[in-house]
MARTI-37809 format. One record per residue (C-alpha): residue number from 1; x, y, z. Coordinates in steps of 0.25 Angstrom, whole numbers, plus 5000, padded with zeros to 4 digits. Example, Ala and Ser with C-alpha at 12.3 -4.5 7.8 and 13.67 -1.06 7.14 Angstrom:
BEGIN
k_X_Y_Z
1_5049_4982_5031
2_5055_4996_5029
This chain:
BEGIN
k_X_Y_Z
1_5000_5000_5000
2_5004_5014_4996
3_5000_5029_5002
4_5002_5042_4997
5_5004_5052_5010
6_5008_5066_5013
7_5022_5069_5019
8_5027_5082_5022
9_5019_5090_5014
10_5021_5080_5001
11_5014_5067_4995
12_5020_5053_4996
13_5017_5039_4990
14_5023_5026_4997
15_5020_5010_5001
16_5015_5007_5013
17_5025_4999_5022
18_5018_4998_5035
19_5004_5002_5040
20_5005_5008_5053
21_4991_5014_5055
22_4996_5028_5060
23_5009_5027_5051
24_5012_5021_5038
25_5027_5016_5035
26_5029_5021_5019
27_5038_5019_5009
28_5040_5029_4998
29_5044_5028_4986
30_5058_5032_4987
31_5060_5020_4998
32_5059_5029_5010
33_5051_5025_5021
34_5043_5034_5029
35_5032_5035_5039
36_5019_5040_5036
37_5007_5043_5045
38_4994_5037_5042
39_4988_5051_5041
40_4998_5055_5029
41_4993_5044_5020
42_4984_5048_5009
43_4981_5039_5000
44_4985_5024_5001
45_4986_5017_4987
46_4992_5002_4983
47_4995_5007_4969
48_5003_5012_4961
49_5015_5013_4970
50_5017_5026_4978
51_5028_5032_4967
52_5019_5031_4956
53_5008_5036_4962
54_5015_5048_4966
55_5019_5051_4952
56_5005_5048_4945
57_4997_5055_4957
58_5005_5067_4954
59_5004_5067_4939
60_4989_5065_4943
61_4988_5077_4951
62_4996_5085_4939
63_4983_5082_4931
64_4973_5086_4941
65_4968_5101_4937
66_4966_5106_4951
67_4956_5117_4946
68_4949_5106_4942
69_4950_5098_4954
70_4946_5110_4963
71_4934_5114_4955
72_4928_5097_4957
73_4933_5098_4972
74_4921_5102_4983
75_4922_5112_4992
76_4923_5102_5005
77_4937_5096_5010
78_4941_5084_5003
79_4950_5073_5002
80_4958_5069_4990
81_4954_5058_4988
82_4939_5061_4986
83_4941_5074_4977
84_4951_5063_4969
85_4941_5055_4968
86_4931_5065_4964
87_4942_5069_4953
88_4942_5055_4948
89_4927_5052_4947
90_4930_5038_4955
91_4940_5033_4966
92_4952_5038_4960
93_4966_5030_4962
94_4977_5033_4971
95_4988_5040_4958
96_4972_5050_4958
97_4970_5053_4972
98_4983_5056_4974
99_4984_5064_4961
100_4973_5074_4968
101_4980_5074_4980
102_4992_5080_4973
103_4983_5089_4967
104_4976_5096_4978
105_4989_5098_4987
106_4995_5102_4975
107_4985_5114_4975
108_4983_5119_4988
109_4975_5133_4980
110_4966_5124_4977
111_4963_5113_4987
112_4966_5117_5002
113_4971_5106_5010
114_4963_5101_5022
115_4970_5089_5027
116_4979_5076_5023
117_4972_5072_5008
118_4959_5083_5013
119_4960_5096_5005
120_4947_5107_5001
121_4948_5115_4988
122_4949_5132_4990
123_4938_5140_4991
124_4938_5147_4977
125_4941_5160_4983
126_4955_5156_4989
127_4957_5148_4975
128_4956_5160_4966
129_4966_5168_4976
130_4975_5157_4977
131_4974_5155_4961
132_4978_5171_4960
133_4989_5171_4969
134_4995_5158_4960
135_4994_5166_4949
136_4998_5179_4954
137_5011_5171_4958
138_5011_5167_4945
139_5013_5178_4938
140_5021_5185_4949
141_5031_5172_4946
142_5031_5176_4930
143_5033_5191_4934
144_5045_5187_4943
145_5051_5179_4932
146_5048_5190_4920
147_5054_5200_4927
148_5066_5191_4932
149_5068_5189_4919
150_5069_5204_4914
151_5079_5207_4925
152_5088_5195_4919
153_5086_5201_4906
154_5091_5214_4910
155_5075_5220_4908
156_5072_5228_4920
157_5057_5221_4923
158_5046_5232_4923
159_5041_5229_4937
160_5055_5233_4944
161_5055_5247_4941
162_5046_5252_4950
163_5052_5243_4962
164_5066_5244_4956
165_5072_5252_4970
166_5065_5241_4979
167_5071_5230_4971
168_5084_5235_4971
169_5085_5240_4986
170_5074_5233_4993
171_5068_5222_4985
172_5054_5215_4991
173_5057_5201_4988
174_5040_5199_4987
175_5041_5208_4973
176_5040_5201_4961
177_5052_5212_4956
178_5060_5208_4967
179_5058_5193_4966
180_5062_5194_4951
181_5075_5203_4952
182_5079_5192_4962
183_5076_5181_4952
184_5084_5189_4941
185_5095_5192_4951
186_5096_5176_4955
187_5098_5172_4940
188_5107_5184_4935
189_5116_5184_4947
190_5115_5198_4950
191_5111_5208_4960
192_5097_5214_4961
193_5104_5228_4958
194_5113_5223_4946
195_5102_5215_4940
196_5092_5227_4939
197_5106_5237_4936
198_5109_5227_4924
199_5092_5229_4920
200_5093_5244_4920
201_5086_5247_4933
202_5095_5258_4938
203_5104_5268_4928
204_5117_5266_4935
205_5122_5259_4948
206_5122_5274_4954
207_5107_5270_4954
208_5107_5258_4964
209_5114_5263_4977
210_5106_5277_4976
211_5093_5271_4973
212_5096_5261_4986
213_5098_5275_4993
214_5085_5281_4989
215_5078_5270_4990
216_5081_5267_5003
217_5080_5283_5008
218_5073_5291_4999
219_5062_5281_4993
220_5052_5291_4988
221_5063_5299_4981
222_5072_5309_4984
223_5061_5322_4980
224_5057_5327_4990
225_5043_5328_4994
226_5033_5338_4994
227_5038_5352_5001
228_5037_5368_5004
229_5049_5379_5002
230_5047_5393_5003
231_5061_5401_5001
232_5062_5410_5011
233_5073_5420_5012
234_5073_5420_5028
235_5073_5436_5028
236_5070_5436_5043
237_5084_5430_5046
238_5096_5440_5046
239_5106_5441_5036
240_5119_5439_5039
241_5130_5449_5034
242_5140_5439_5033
243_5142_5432_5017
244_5143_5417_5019
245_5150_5407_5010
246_5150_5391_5008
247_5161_5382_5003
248_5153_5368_4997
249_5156_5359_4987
250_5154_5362_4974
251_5142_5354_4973
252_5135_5357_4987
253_5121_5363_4985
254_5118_5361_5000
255_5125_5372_5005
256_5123_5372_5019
257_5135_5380_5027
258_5143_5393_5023
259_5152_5402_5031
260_5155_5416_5032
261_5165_5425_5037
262_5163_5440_5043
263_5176_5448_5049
264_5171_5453_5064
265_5173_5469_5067
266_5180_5466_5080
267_5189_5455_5073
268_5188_5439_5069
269_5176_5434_5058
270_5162_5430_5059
271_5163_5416_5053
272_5148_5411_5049
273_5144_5398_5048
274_5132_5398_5039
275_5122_5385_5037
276_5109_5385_5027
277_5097_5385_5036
278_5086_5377_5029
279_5081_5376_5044
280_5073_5387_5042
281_5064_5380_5032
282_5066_5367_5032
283_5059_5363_5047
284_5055_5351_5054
285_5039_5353_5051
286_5039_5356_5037
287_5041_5347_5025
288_5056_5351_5020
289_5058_5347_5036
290_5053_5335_5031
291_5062_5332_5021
292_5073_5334_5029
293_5070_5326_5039
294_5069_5313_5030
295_5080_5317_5021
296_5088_5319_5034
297_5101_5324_5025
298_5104_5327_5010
299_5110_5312_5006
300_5124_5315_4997
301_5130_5307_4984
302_5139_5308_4975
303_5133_5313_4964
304_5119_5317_4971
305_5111_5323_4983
306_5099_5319_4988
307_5097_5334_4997
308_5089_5333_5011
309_5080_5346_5007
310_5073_5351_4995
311_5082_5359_4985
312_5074_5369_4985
313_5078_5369_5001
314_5093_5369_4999
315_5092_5378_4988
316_5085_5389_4999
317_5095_5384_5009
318_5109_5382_5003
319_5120_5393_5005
320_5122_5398_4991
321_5129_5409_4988
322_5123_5422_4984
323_5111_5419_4993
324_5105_5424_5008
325_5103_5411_5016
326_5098_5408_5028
327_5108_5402_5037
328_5111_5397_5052
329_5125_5404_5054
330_5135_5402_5064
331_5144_5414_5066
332_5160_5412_5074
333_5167_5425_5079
334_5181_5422_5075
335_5191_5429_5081
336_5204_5435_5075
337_5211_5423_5081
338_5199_5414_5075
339_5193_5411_5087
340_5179_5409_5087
341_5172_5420_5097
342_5159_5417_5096
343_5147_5411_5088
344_5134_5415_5084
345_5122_5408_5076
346_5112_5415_5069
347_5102_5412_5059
348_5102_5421_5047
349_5103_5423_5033
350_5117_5422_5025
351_5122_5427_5014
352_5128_5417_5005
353_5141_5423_4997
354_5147_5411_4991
355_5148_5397_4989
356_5163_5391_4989
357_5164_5379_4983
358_5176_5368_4987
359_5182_5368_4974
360_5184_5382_4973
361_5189_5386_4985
362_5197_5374_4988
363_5209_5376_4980
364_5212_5388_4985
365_5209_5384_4998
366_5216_5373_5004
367_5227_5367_5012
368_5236_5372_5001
369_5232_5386_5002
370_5231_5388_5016
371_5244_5381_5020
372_5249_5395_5023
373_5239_5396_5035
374_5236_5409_5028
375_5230_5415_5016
376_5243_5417_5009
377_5239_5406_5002
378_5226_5408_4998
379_5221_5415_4985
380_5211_5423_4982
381_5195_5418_4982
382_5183_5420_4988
383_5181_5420_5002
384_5198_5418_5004
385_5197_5425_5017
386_5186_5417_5025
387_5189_5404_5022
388_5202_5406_5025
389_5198_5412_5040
390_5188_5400_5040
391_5199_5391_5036
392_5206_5397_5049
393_5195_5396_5058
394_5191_5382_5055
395_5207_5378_5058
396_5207_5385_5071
397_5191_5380_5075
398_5197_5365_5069
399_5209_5366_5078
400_5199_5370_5090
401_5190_5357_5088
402_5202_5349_5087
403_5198_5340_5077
404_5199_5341_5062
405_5189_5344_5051
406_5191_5332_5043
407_5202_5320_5040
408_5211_5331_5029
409_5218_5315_5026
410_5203_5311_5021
411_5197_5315_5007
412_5185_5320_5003
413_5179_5316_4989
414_5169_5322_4980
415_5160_5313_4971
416_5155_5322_4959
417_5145_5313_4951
418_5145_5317_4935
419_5132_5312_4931
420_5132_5316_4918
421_5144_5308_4913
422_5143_5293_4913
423_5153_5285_4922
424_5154_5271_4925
425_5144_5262_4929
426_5144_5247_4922
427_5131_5244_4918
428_5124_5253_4917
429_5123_5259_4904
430_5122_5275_4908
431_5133_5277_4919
432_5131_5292_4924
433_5138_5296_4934
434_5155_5300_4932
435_5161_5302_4946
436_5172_5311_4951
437_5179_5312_4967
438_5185_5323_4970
439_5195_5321_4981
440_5198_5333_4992
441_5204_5332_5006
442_5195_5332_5017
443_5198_5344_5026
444_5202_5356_5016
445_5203_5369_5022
446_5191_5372_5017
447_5182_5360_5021
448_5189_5363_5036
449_5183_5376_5035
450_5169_5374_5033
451_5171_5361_5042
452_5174_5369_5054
453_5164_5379_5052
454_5153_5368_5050
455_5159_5362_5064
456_5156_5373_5070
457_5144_5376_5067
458_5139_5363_5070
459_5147_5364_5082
460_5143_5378_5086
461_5126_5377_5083
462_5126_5363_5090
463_5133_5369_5103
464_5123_5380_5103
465_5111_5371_5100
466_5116_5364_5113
467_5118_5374_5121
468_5103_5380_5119
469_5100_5367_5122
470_5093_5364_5108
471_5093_5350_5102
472_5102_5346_5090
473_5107_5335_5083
474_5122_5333_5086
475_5134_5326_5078
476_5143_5319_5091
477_5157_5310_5088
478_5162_5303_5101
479_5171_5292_5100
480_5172_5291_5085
481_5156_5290_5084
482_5148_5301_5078
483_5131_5302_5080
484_5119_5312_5081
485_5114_5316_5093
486_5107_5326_5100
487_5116_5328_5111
488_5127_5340_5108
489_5140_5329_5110
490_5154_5331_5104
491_5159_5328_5094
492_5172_5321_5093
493_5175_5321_5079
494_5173_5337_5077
495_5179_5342_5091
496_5166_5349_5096
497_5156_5349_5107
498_5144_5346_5097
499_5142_5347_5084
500_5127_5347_5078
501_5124_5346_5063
502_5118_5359_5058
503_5129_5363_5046
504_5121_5355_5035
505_5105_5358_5035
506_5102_5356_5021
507_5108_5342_5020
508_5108_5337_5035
509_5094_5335_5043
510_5102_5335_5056
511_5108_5349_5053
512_5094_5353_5050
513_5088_5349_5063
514_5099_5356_5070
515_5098_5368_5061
516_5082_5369_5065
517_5087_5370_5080
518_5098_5380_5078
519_5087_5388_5073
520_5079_5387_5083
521_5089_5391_5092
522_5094_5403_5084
523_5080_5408_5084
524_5077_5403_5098
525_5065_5395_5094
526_5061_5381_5100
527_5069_5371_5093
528_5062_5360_5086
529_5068_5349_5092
530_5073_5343_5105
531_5083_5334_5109
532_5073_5325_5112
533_5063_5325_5102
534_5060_5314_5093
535_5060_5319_5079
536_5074_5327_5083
537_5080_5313_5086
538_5074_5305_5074
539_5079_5316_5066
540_5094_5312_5073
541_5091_5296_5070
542_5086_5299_5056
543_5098_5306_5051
544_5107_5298_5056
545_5102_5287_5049
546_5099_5293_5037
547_5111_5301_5038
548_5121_5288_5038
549_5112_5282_5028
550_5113_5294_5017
551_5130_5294_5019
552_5128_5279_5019
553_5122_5280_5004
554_5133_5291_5001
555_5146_5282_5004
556_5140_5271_4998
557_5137_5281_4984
558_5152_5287_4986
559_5157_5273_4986
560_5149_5269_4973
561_5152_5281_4965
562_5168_5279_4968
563_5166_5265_4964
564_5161_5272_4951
565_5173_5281_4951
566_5181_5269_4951
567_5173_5262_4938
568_5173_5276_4933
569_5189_5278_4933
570_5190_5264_4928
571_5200_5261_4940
572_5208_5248_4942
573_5214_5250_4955
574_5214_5262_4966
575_5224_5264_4976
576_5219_5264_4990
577_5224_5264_5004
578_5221_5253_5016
579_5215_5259_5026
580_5214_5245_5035
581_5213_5231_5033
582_5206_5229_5018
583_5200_5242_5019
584_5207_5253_5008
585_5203_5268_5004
586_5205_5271_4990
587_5213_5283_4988
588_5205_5288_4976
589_5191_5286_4980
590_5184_5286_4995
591_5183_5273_4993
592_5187_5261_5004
593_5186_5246_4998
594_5188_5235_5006
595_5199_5226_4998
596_5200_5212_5005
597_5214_5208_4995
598_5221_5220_5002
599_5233_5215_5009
600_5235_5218_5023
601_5241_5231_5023
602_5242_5243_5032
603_5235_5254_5033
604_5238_5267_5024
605_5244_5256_5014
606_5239_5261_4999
607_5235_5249_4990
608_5231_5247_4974
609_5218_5241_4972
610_5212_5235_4960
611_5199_5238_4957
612_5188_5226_4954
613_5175_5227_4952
614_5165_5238_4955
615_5150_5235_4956
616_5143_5250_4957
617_5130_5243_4960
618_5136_5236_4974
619_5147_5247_4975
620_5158_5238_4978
621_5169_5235_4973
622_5181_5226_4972
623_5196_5229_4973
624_5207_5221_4975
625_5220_5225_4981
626_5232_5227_4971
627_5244_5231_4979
628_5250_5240_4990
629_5254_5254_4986
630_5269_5259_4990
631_5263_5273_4996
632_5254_5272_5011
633_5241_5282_5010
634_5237_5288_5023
635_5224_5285_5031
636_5218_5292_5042
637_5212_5285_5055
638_5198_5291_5051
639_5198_5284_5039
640_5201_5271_5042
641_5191_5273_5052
642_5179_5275_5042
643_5186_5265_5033
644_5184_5254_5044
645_5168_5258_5045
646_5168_5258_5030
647_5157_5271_5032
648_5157_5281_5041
649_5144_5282_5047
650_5146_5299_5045
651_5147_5308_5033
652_5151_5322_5029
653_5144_5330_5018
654_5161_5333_5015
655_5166_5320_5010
656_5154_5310_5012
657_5145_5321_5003
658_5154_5323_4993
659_5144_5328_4984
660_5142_5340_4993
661_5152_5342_5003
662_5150_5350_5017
663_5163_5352_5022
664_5159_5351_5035
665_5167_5339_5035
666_5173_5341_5049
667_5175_5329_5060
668_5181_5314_5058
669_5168_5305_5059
670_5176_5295_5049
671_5174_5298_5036
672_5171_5289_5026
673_5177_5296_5014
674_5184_5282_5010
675_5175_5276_5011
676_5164_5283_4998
677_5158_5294_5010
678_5163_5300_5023
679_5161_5303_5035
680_5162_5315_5046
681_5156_5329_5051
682_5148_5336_5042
């Protein structure tokens, strides 16, 4: 005797071997034995054996239309055998009965199964939805495979362009796009982000990490949103009688600082320190307060700016030349012997004279130039004599703080983007973007000048917030860690008691914050905010964040575009220095690669390396080491500090904004500037 029985979720045939009642002791086909309860058995046959009956019972069930077989079947629960034998029109055989079992667990849509053989067919409702729900998979099936198939071709499938930024940075695997791209990815062997590159679905790899960027912080765009702006001309303020002038970067638009210098009657000079007061109409209540709050800071790039305020904003704002500003100033009596008497801060309109730019004044005015200590050495150009008694004042008032404005063995570089002209971007068949670094010492005479100024106005307005006992947001350095705060601590890295952001309110949301308080002290109003309150210190938490996050994206842009330069100038090998262990800086390039062929070599030791592959889209690339160069490069402590945290969690709008400096690059917060950004006071 033979039985058909159910194990594990499966059908069996085998012969009978011993009878136990409760137990049935089977032998299967293949020769294995196994123990069967009585409650498994199914069906018990004589004939055929139990292989044959497995296969023509499944060849049976093969022919049975289960439409069919549900439209004959009642409504009542059921065993097989009886809907079999109602299917047959007589008693049918065991290869039948078995056949219809097959074919009602092998549709479980349309028979629900009620016990072991027992099954009741699905109410229609249920059957129609389940039927859609197997044909919708269908389809969705031939959609993932049409559009797998585009992508393998090299055909951009319809359906991606409108999810194309989710895909590429933060794909939902339950999408039928995303299911297909990773199909296409599995049979080509390629990335997500070179597969839709090598389908058209960016213009150029420049695309990729900056679409990651505004994907992930400026989702609906980087317009901004619906807003007010009346001009005013702040008549009501009073116009100072001194003529101020700012020294910026060619390409800055953002002006926010100038300085100005008036002779005393009684001896000495005025010197004014003048920043742009978009304060006075950007607010916490209103909607351009609003903008700055979730932009939180103007986000640099080589090549591009993505501004914390409306244009029309900085326009009204910025310290142009030839125009009245309004202007929160801070005034130093200077001595004779360039000792500072006394300070005062006011609140007042400015007049705007001129607008230096670093590569004018610069090569007149420089280390070179001023060797003498004097002006012997200086020629003739605008505004000679003030920088020069500026250049003094910020030696004497940098010798005061005991610590210098910036690492002078350091480089600062500049990253001008021609987009115009086509570089080099394999792949891609329209390679805009031809790149130049310029390369200037860190600490000229002129970024010391402006630096020191900066420090102390920052300095100055953060000691006075503190001593009238009105919140602010502070910078503090101790032990070699930098953070915000609230609390008016020291900072280490600059030499002073405090030091509170205020220098930068058309590009900084902090300085912005402190500026609102500053004018509320000046005009001896209820500040907005206290120490305590909570939108105060969210705003501190927030920019933080999004502050690390925005020098974050510009390293890692820095890095990628001197890769490109790299591609660009078709190089082979670079020289570069060791800074420690596998860790070197190229001398060319702020660039530090890890080079794990390197040989163990001391510090300082200049190398050659040979230059392998560059994959723009990952931003890596592969050198190897070549061999060790007779002549030993210098390296400051600072910088192999910052090369071990491979990015400093600080940046200054000097070196790590090199698209629009603020030479308020002073203090020693590890600069990244080997490392594609930098790091410091700004």
């Amino acid at each position: 005797m033979n039985v058909l029985f159910e194990e594990d979720g499966a059908f069996k045939a085998g012969s009978i071997l011993a009878d136990n009642n409760t137990s049935l002791q089977i032998e299967l086909p293949t020769g294995k034995r196994s123990k069967v309860k009585s409650a498994n058995v199914l069906l018990r046959f004589a004939s055929p054996n139990p292989a044959e009956l497995m296969q023509r019972a499944e060849q049976a069930a093969a022919e049975i239309d289960v439409a069919f077989l549900w439209e004959v079947c009642g409504d009542a629960e059921f065993a097989f055998e009886e809907l079999a034998a109602e299917y047959q029109g007589d008693k049918p055989g065991p290869v039948e009965s078995a056949g219809v079992l097959m074919r009602l667990h092998s549709a479980p849509m349309y028979f629900h199964r009620k016990g072991k053989g027992r099954y009741r067919k699905a109410p229609p409702d249920i059957l129609q939805a389940a039927l859609a729900g197997l044909e919708k998979k269908r389809l969705q099936a031939e959609q993932v495979e049409r559009m797998s198939g585009e992508l393998v071709a090299g055909t951009l499938p319809a359906e991606f362009v409108p999810v194309l930024q989710q895909l590429l940075y933060k794909p939902d695997r339950n999408r039928l796009e995303a299911k297909a791209l990773e199909s296409a990815c599995a049979e080509v062997h390629l990335s997500p982000a070179k597969l839709l590159a090598r389908c058209g679905a960016f213009a150029g790899s420049h695309d990729y990490p900056f679409g990651r960027f505004l994907f992930e912080y400026f989702a609906k765009g980087t317009e901004f949103p619906a807003h007010e702006f009346t001009l005013s001309d702040y008549a009501e303020l009073p116009l100072s009688e001194a003529q101020a002038f700012s020294i910026d970067d060619a390409q800055t638009t953002e002006i926010d600082d100038a300085l100005s210098v008036s002779p005393r009657s009684q001896g000495g000079w005025r010197v004014g320190i003048h920043i742009a007061a978009p304060g006075l109409a950007v607010c916490p209540d209103n909607a351009l307060g609003a903008i700055a709050r979730e932009r939180l800071s103007t986000v640099y790039m080589p090549g591009h700016k993505i501004t914390m305020l409306p244009d029309a904003v900085v326009e009204a704002f910025t310290l142009s030349a030839g125009r009245i500003c309004p202007a929160l100033s801070l005034y130093l009596d200077v001595a004779p012997d360039l000792r500072i008497e006394g300070q005062e801060s006011k609140l007042e309109r400015i007049h705007i004279a001129a607008n230096l730019r670093h590569h004018d004044i610069e090569p007149v005015f420089n280390d070179e130039t001023l060797a003498a200590g004097d002006k012997s050495g200086l020629a003739e150009f605008p505004y000679r004599d003030e920088l020069f008694l500026l250049w003094q004042l910020a030696t004497v008032m940098e010798a005061g703080r005991g610590k210098p404005s910036a690492n002078r063995a350091q480089k600062d570089y500049n990253y001008r983007i021609d987009w115009e002209r086509d570089g080099i971007d394999p792949g891609f068949e329209n390679p805009h973007g031809w790149v130049s670094l310029d390369e200037r010492p860190r600490g000229s005479p002129l970024d010391m000048l402006v630096a020191e100024m900066m420090i102390a106005a920052n300095a100055g307005w953060g000691a006075a917030l503190r001593d009238a006992g009105i919140a602010a947001l502070y910078r503090a350095q101790a032990s070699g860690k930098v953070r915000m705060t609230t609390v008016a601590a020291p900072h280490d890295g600059l030499g002073v008691d405090c030091y509170a952001w205020a220098s930068s309110p058309l590009r900084r949301y902090i300085d912005l914050i402190n500026q609102w308080q500053l004018i509320a002290w000046l005009r001896r109003e209820t500040p907005r905010y206290t120490a305590k309150d909570a939108e105060f210190l969210a705003a501190l938490r927030d920019f933080e964040l999004t502050y690390a996050a925005y020098a974050e994206f510009q390293r890692g842009m820095e890095r990628y575009w001197c890769l490109r330069w790299l591609m660009q100038e078709k190089r082979s090998s670079v020289s570069a220095v060791v800074l420690r262990e596998n860790l070197v800086r190229l001398e060319e390039l702020p660039l530090v690669l890890r080079i794990n062929s390197l040989p163990a070599l001391d510090r300082g030791a200049r190398v050659e390396l040979e230059i392998g592959r560059i994959d723009l889209l990952d931003a890596e690339i592969h050198a190897t080491y070549r061999s060790t160069l007779a002549e030993h490069g210098e390296i400051e402590d600072a910088e192999e500090d910052e090369a071990a945290q491979v990015g400093a969690e600080e940046v200054t709008e000097t070196n790590a904004l090199p698209s629009e400096p603020n030479p308020e690059l002073a203090g020693n917060e590890g600069s990244a500037s080997a490392l594609g950004g930098s790091a410091g006071e700004g």
